[in-house]
C-alpha positions as CSV (number, residue, x, y, z in Angstrom):
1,X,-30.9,-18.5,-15.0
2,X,-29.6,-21.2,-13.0
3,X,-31.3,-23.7,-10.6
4,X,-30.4,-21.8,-7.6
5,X,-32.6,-18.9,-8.9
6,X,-29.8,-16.0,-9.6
7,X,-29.9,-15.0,-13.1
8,X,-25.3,-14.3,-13.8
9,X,-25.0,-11.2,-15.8
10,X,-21.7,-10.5,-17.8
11,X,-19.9,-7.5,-19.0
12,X,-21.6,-5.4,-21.3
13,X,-25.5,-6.9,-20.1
14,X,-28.3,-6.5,-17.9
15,X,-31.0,-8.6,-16.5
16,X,-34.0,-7.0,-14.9
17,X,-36.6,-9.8,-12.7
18,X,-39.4,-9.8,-10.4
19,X,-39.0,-11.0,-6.8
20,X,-37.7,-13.7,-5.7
21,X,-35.0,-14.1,-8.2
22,X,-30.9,-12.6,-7.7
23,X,-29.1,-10.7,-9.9
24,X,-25.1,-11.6,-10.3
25,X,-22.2,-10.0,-11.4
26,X,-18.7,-10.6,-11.3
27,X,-15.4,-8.8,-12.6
28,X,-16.3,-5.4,-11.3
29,X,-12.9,-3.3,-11.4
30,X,-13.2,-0.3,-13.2
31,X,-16.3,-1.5,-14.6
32,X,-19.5,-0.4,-12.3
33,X,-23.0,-2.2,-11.9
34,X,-25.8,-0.4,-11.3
35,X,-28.8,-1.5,-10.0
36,X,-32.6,0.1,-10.4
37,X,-34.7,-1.4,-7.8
38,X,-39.1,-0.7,-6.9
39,X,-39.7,-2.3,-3.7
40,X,-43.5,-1.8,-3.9
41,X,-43.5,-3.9,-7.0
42,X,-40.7,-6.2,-6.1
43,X,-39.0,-5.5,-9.4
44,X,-35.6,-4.9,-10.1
45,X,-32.7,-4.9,-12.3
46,X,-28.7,-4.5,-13.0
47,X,-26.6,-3.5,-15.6
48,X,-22.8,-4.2,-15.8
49,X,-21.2,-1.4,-17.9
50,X,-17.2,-1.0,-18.4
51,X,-17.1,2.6,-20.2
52,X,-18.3,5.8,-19.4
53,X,-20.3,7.3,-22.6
54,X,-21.6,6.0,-25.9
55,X,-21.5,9.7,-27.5
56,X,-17.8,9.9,-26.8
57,X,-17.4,6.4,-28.7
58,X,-16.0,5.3,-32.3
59,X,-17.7,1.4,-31.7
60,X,-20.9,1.1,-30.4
61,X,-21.2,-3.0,-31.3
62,X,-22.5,-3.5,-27.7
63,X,-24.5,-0.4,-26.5
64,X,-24.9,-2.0,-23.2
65,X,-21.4,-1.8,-22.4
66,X,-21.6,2.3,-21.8
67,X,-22.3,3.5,-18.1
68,X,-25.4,6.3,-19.9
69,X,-26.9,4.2,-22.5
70,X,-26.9,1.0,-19.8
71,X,-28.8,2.9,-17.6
72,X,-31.2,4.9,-20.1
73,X,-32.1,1.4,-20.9
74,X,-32.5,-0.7,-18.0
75,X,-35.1,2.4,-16.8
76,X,-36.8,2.1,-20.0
77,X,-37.1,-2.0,-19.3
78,X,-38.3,-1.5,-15.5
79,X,-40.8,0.8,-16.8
80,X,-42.4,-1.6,-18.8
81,X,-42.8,-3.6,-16.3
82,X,-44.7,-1.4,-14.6
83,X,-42.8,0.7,-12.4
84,X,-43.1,4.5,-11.5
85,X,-39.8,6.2,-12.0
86,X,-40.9,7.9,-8.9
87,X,-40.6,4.7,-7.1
88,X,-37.1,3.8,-8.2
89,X,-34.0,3.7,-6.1
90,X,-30.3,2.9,-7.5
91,X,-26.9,1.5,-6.1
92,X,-23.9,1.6,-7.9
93,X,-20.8,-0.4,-7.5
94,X,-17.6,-0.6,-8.7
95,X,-15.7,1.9,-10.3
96,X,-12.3,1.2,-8.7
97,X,-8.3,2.0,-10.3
98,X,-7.3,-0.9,-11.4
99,X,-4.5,0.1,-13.9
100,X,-1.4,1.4,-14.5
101,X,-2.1,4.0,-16.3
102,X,-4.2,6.1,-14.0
103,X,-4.0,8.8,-16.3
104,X,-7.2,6.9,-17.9
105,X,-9.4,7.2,-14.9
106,X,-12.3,5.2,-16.4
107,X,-13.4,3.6,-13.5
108,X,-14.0,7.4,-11.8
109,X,-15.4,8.2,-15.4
110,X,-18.1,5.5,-15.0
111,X,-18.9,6.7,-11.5
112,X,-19.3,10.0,-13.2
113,X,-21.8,9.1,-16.0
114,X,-24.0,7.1,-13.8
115,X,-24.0,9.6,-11.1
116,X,-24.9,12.3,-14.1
117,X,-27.2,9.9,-15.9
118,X,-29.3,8.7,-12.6
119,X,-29.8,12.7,-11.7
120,X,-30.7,13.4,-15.5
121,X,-33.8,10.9,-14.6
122,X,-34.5,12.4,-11.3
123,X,-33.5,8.4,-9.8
124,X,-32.2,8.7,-6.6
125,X,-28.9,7.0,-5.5
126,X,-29.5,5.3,-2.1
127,X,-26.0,3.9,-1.3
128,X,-22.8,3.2,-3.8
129,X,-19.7,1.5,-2.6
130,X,-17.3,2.8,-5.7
131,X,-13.6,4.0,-6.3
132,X,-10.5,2.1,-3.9
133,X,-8.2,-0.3,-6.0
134,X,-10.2,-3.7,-5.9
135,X,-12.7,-5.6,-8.0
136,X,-16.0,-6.7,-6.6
137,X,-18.4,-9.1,-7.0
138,X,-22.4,-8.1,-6.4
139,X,-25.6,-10.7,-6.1
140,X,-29.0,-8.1,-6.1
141,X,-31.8,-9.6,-4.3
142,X,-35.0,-8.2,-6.3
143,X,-37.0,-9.0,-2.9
144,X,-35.3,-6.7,-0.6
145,X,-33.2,-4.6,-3.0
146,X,-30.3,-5.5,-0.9
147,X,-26.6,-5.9,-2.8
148,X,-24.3,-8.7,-1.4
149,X,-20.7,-6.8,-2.4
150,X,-18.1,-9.8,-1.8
151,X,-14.0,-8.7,-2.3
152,X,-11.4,-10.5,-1.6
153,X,-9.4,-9.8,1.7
154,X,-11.3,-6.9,2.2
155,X,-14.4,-9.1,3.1
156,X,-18.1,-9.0,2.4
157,X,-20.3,-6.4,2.8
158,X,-24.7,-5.6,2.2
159,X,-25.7,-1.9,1.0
């Protein structure tokens, strides 16, 4: 955490906080962030994932780094902490086509999984800003639950 009180998450990691504390991630291509979020409790937490599945993977060094196993456990963590599933709410960004070879389609693919994983636990997607051909940068304000999306030339948006 730094002294401004936002906690920077990289690729392939999560950080999960009470209120008032921010959540940062950068580098969101076709990567996507998802964020879990109880407003009674003030809790919340993001995940920064860059590939769709860890059953359809050889490597699994970093479990974190897959779209289904990120989210399976940051829910797990937020629970711990107290939270009701029932109570959770999720935004997802990122996502986008960022290479040449759009035959790959991995940032649609990590839309898919956490779409598919999020319904598998019944955790309803409030608002996603995903897909286009542009990285993002999100700050998650555990207070509000708000997500500060900043792109460049395309400007800066709150969801």
């Amino acid at each position: 955490m730094t002294d401004s009180g936002i906690i920077v998450v990289g690729i392939g990691a999560y950080a999960l906080s009470k209120s008032p504390v921010k959540i940062k991630t950068s580098g969101l291509g076709s990567c996507v962030s998802i964020t879990l979020h109880d407003r009674r409790e003030k809790v919340g937490g993001l995940v920064h994932t860059m590939l769709p599945s860890i059953s359809h993977s050889r490597i699994k060094d970093n479990p974190l780094k897959y779209t289904d196993f990120g989210i399976e456990y940051l829910t797990a963590e937020i629970l711990k902490k107290g939270s009701s599933r029932k109570r959770l709410e999720a935004k997802i960004v990122g996502g986008a086509h960022m290479f040449e070879n759009r035959n790959l389609k991995i940032g649609e693919r990590n839309v898919k999984w956490a779409k598919t994983t999020l319904e598998k636990f019944e955790i309803p997607i409030i608002a996603e800003d995903t897909g286009k051909n542009y990285g993002r940068t999100v700050t998650f304000d555990t207070s509000t639950g708000d997500l500060l999306i900043r792109t460049i030339l395309r400007g800066d948006k709150i969801i």
